[in-house]
C-alpha positions as CSV (number, residue, x, y, z in Angstrom):
1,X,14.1,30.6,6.1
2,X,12.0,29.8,9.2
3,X,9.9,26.7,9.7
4,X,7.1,28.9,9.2
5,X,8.0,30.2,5.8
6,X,8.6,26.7,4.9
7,X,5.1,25.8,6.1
8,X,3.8,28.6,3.8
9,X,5.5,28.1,0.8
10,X,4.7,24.1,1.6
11,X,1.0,24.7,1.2
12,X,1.4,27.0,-2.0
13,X,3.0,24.2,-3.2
14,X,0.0,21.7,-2.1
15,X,-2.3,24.0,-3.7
16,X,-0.2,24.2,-6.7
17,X,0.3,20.7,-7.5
18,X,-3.6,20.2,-6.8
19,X,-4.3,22.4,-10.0
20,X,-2.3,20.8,-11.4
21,X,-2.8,17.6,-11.2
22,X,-6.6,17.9,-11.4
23,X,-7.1,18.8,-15.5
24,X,-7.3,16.0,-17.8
25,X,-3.8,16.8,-19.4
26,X,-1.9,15.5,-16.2
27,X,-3.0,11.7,-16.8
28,X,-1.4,11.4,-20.0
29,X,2.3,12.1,-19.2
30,X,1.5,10.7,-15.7
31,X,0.4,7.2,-17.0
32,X,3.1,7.1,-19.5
33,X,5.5,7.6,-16.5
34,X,3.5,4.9,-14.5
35,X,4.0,1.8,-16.7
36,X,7.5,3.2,-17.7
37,X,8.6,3.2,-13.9
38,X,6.2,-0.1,-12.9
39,X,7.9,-2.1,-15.6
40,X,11.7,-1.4,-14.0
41,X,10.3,-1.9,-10.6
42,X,8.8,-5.5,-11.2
43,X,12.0,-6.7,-12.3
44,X,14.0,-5.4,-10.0
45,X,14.3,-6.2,-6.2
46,X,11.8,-4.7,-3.7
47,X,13.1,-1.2,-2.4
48,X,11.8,-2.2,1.4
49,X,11.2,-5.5,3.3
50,X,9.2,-4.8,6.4
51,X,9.9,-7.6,9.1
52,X,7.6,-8.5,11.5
53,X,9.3,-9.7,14.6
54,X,6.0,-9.3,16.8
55,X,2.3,-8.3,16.2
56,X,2.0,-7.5,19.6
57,X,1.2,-3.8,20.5
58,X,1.0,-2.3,24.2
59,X,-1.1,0.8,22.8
60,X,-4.9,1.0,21.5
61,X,-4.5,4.5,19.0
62,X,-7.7,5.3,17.6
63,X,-6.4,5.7,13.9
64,X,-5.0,1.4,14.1
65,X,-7.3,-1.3,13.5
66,X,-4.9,-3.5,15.9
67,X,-7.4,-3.5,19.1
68,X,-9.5,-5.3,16.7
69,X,-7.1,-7.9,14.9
70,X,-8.1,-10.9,15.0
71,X,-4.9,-13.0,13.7
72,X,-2.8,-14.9,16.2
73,X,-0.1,-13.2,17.9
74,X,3.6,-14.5,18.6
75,X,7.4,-13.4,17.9
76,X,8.9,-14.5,15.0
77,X,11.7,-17.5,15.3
78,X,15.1,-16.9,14.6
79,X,15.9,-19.1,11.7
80,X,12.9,-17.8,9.6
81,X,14.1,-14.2,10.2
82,X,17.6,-15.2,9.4
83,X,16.5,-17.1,6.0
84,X,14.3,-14.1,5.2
85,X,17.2,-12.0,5.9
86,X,19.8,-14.2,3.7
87,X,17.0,-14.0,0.9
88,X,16.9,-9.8,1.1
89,X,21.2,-10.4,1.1
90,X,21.2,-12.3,-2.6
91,X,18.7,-10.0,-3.8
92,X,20.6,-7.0,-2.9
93,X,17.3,-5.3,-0.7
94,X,18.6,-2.2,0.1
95,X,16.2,-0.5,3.4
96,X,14.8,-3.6,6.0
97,X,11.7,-1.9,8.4
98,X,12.1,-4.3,11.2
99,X,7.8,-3.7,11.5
100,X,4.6,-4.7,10.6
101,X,1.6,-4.5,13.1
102,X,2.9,-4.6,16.0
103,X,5.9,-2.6,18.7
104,X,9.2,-4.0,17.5
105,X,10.5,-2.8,21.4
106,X,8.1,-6.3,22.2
107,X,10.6,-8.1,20.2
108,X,12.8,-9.8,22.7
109,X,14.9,-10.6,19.8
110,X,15.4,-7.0,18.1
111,X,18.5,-6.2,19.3
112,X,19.7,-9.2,17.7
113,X,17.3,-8.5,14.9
114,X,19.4,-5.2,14.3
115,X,22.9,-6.8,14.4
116,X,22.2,-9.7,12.1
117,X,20.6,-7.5,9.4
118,X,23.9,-4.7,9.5
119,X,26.4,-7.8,9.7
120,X,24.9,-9.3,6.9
121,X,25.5,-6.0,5.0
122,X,22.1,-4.7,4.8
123,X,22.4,-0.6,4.1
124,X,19.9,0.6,5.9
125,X,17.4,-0.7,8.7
126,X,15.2,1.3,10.4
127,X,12.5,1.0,13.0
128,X,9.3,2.3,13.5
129,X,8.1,2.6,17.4
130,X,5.9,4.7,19.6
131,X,8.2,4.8,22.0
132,X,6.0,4.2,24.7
133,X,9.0,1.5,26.1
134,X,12.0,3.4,24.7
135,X,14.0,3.4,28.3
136,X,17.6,3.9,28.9
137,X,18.8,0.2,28.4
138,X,17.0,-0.5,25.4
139,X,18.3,3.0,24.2
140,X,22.2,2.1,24.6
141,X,21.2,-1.2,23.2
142,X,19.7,0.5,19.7
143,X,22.6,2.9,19.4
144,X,25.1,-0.1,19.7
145,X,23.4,-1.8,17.5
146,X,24.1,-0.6,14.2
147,X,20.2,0.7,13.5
148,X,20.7,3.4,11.1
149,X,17.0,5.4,11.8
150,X,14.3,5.1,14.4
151,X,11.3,6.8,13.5
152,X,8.6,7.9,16.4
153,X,4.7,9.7,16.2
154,X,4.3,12.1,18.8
155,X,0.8,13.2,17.8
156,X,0.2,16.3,19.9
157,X,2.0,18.9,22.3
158,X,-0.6,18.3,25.2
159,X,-1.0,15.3,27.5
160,X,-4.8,15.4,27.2
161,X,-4.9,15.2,23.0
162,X,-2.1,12.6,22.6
163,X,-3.4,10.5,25.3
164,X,-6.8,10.7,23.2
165,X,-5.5,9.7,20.4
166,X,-3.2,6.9,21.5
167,X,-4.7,5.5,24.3
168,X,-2.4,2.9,26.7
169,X,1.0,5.5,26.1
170,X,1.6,8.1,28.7
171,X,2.3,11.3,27.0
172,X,4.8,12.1,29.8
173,X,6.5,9.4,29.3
174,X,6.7,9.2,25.7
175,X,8.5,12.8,25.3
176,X,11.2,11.7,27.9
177,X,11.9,8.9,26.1
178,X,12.9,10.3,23.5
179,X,14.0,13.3,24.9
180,X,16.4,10.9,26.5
181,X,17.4,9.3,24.2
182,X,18.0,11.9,21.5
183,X,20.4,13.0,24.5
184,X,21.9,10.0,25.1
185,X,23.1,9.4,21.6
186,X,24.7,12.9,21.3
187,X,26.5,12.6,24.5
188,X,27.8,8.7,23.2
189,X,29.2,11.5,20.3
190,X,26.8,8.8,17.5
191,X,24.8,10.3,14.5
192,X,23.0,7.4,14.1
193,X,20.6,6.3,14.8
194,X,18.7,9.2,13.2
195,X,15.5,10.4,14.8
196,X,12.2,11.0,12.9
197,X,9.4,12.1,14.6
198,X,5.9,12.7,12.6
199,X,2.3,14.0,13.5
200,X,-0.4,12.4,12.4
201,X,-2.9,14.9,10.9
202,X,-6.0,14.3,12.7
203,X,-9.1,16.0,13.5
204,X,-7.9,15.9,17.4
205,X,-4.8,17.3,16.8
206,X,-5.1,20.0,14.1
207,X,-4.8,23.1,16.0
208,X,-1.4,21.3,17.8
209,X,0.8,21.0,14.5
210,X,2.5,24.6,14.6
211,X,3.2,24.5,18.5
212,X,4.7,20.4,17.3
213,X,7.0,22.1,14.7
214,X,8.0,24.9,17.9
215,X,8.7,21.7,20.3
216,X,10.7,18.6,18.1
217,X,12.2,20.4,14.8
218,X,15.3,21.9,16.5
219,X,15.7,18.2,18.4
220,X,14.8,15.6,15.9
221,X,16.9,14.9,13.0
222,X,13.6,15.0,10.5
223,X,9.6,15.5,11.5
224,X,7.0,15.4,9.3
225,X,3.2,15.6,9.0
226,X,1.4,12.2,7.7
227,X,-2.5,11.4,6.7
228,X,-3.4,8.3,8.2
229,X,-4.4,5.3,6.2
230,X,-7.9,3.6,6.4
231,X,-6.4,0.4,6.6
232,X,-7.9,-0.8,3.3
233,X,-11.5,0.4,4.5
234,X,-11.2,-0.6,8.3
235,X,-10.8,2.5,10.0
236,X,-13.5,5.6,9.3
237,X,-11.7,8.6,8.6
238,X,-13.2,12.2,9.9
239,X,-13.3,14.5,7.0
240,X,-10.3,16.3,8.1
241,X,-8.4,13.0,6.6
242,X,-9.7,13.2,3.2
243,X,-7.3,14.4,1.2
244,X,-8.7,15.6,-1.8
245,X,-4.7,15.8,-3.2
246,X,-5.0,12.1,-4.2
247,X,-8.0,12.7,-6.1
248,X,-7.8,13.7,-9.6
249,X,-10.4,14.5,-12.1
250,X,-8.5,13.5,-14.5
251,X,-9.1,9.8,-16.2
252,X,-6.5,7.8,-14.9
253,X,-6.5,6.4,-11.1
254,X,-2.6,6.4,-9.7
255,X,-2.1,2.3,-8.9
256,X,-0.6,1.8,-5.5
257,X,3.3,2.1,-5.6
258,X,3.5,-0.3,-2.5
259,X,2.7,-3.0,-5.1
260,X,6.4,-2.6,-6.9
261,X,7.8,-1.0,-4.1
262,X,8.0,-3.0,-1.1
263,X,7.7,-6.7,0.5
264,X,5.3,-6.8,3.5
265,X,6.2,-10.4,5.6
266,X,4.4,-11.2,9.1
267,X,6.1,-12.9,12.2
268,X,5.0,-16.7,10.9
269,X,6.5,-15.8,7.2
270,X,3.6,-15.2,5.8
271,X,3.7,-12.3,2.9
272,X,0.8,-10.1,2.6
273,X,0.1,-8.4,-0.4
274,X,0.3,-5.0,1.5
275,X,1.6,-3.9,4.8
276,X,-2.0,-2.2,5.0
277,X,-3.2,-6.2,5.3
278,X,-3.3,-6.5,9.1
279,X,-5.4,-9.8,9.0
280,X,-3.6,-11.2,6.2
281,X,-6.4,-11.3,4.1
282,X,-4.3,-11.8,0.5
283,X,-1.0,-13.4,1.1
284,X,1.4,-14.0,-1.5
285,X,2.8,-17.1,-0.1
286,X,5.0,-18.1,3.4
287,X,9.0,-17.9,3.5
288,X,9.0,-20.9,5.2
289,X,7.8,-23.1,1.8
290,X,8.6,-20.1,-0.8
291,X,12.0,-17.2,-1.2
292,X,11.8,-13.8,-1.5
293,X,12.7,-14.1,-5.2
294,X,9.7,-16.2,-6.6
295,X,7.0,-14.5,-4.2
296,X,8.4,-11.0,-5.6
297,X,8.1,-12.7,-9.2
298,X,4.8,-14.8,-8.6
299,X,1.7,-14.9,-10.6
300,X,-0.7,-13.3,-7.9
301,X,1.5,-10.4,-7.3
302,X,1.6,-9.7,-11.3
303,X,-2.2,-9.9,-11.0
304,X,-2.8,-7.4,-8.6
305,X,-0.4,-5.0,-10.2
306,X,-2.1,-5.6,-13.7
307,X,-5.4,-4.6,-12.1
308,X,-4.2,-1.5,-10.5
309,X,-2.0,-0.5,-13.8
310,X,-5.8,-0.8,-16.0
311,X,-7.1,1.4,-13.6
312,X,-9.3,-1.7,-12.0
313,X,-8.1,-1.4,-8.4
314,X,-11.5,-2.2,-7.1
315,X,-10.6,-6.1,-8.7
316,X,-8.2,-6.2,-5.7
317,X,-10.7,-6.7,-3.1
318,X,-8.3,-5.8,-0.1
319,X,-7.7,-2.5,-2.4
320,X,-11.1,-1.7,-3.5
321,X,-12.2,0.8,-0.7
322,X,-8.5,2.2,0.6
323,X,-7.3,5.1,1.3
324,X,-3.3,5.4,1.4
325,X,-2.7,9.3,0.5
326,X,1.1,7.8,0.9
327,X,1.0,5.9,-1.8
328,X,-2.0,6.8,-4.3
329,X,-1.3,10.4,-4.6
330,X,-1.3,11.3,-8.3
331,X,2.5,12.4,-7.7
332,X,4.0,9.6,-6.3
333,X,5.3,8.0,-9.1
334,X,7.4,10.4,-10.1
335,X,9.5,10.3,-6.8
336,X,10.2,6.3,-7.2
């Protein structure tokens, strides 16, 4: 089967699943699956702890409220990243995202970052980057390093769209990169670390997506197609973004699986309730008074969750006018 036919029978599917989950029926099973799943979650550690080792960016992309961010900007110290790590180590954390709203390649301390996290026995750590800085010594660096995935957005097949949509990255430059590096690490004779590269589904870009599949799917090691977020209401979508997949008719509202899913800690240790939470509007508490472990188990987080089980997600004010298609759709909890 050809990428096309899997494009195909990927939007019968879409369409499918949209019947689907839009009748009345669907809610009942679906809530019942909900609480079941939320219950094991909360007690259990978080499945991913994104890291922040910087909040500085060197790109200005149209769909990322970071131009605007108003919340100081630094590098996080080493002995708060390694406490944070030792805490994700005795609760058995099995993925580590060494990101949060910034480019980790910033990080004059990734590298490091990387190494600690795999010698302390963390499974799988992963990075997300533009790739904008991804050069030939920072790319024998990463392979070294023990990073298991490193996962790129290459929103376009045309210098003119991608430099529209991510302004302050040369679209040249950007394709070499990891070009070159994708190169690199199969002439080292490594698998890892794996390559992911995704498109952004934009109102820019939408006529780009099949000539994108042509271009990166016999390269990269995984590509995929994403809806941007709204960053908790602070970027305005273009119709094109609505997705109208997340929106059932039926009378229960799919709670945000972030909530039991994943930890979400900026570069001064503060934990935000969601990664979405570029200000750090509702923090959880700071790893440098708190652990991992109470913060996961804490009364605020319990709070928000209750709200979003009851179906009262506009309680959580940070939540009230988001749009996260990756993780409110009405199916997502029954892939967690």
């Amino acid at each position: 089967m050809n990428y096309k036919d899997n494009i195909k029978k990927s939007r019968f599917w879409n369409q499918s699943i949209k019947l689907i989950v839009n009748t009345s029926s669907y809610g009942i099973p679906y809530k019942m699956r909900v609480h079941h799943r939320a219950h094991q979650l909360a007690i259990n550690p978080p499945l991913l702890v994104d890291i922040e080792g910087t909040n500085v960016c060197n790109a200005k992309c149209i769909m990322c409220p970071h131009p605007k961010m108003k919340r100081e900007k630094g590098i996080m110290e080493w002995e708060l990243f390694k406490k944070i790590v030792d805490d994700c180590v005795y609760l058995e954390v099995p993925e580590v995202s060494l990101n949060g709203f910034g480019e980790p390649l910033l990080d004059s301390l990734l590298i490091d970052r990387i190494k600690y996290l795999k010698k302390s026995g963390i499974p799988i750590v992963r990075i997300y980057t533009n790739a904008g800085l991804l050069k030939e010594r920072i790319a024998e660096e990463l392979i070294h390093s023990g990073l298991d995935s490193i996962n790129t957005c290459i929103d376009g097949v045309t210098k003119d769209v991608f430099e529209r949509i991510r302004p302050g990255l040369d679209f040249d430059i950007v394709e070499k990169n990891v070009q070159e590096f994708i190169r690199l690490r199969n002439k080292m004779g490594k698998k890892k670390p794996e390559v992911f590269i995704g498109f952004l589904r934009l109102a820019e870009n939408k006529a780009e997506w099949n000539a994108f599949v042509n271009r990166w799917s016999p390269v990269a090691d995984g590509i995929y197609r994403a809806i941007p977020s709204n960053w908790a209401n602070s970027v305005k979508l273009t119709p094109i973004l609505i997705d109208d997949f997340r929106y059932q008719k039926g009378y229960y509202k799919s709670p945000c699986i972030f909530l039991w899913k994943m930890i979400s800690i900026q570069y001064n240790g503060d934990v935000a309730l969601c990664c979405r939470d570029y200000e750090g509007k509702f923090i959880l508490g700071n790893l440098q008074e708190s652990n991992l472990k109470d913060i996961w188990h804490s009364k605020k987080l319990k709070t928000a969750r209750q709200f979003h089980l009851d179906g009262n997600i506009e309680r959580v004010s940070l939540c009230a006018n988001c749009s996260s298609p990756d993780s409110m759709s009405p199916t997502i909890w029954w892939r967690v």
